[in-house]
C-alpha positions in Angstrom: 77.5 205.4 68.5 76.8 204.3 71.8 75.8 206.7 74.7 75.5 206.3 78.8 72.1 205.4 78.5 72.9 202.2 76.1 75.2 201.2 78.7 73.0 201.9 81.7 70.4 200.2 80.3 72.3 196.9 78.9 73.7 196.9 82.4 70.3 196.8 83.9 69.2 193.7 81.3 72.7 191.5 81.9 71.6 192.5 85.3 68.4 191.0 85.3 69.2 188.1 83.1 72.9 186.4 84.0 73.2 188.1 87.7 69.1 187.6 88.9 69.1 191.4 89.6 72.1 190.3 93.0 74.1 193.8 91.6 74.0 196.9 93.0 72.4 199.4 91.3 75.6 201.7 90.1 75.6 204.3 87.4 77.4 203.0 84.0 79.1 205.3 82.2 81.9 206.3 79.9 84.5 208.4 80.8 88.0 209.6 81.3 90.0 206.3 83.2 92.9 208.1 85.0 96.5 205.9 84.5 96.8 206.3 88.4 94.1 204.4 89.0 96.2 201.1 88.2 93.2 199.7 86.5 93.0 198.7 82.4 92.4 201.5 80.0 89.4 199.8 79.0 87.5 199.6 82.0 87.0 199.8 86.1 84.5 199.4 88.7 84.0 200.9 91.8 81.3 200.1 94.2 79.3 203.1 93.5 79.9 203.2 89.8 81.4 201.4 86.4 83.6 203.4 84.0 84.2 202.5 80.5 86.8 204.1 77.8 85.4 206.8 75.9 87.0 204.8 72.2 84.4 201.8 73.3 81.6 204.2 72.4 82.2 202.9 68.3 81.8 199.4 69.6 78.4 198.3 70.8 79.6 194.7 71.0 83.1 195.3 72.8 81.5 197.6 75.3 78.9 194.9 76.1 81.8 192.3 76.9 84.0 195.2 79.1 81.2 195.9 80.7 80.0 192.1 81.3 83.9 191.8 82.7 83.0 194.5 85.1 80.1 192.8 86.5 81.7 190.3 87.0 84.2 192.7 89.6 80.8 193.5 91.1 79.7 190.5 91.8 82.2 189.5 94.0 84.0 192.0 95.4 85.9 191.0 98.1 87.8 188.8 95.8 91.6 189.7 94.2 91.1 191.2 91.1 91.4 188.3 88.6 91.5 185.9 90.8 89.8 182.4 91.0 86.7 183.7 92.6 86.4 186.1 89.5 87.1 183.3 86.9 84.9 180.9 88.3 81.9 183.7 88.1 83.5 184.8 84.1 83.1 180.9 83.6 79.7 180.6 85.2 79.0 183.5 83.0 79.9 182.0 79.7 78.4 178.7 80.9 75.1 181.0 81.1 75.4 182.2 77.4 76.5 185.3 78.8 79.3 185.7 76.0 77.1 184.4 73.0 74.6 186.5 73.6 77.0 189.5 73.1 78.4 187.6 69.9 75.4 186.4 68.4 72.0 188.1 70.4 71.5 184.3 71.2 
């Protein structure tokens, strides 16, 4: 089971390794995600903070990729949610291994 320090802490190492430590530091946690929020039930970031769902607590591996998704958010924010400034940096990321080294701790 997965805790807020697991999170915090793989946030801190994709951090370091697939974003050269460019994110803000933001606390990682998992929480509550409010349906108001118009955001996925799985995850959201805000600049301050990343929220994941509580039920990704049984899944180390899904966790890691939601949270990987969120980075990406983070790293460029002024761009539309999913839009082709955040799939170009979710491609630079898989280019990176990013993905693999979820999968496979490659």
């Amino acid at each position: 089971m997965w805790s807020n320090w697991h999170l915090q802490r793989e946030f801190n190492n994709m951090n370091r390794k697939f974003f050269d430590n460019r994110l803000p530091r933001v606390r990682v946690r998992f929480g509550y995600i409010r349906p108001e929020c118009g955001t996925s039930f799985m995850g959201f970031c805000l600049p301050d903070r990343i929220m994941l769902a509580p039920f990704l607590k049984k899944s180390g591996k899904c966790a890691l990729m939601v949270l990987l998704h969120e980075m990406a958010h983070l790293s460029v924010p002024d761009s539309q949610n999913h839009g082709r400034k955040w799939v170009r940096e979710m491609h630079r990321l898989h280019d990176a291994g990013a993905f693999n080294s979820i999968l496979y701790g490659a």
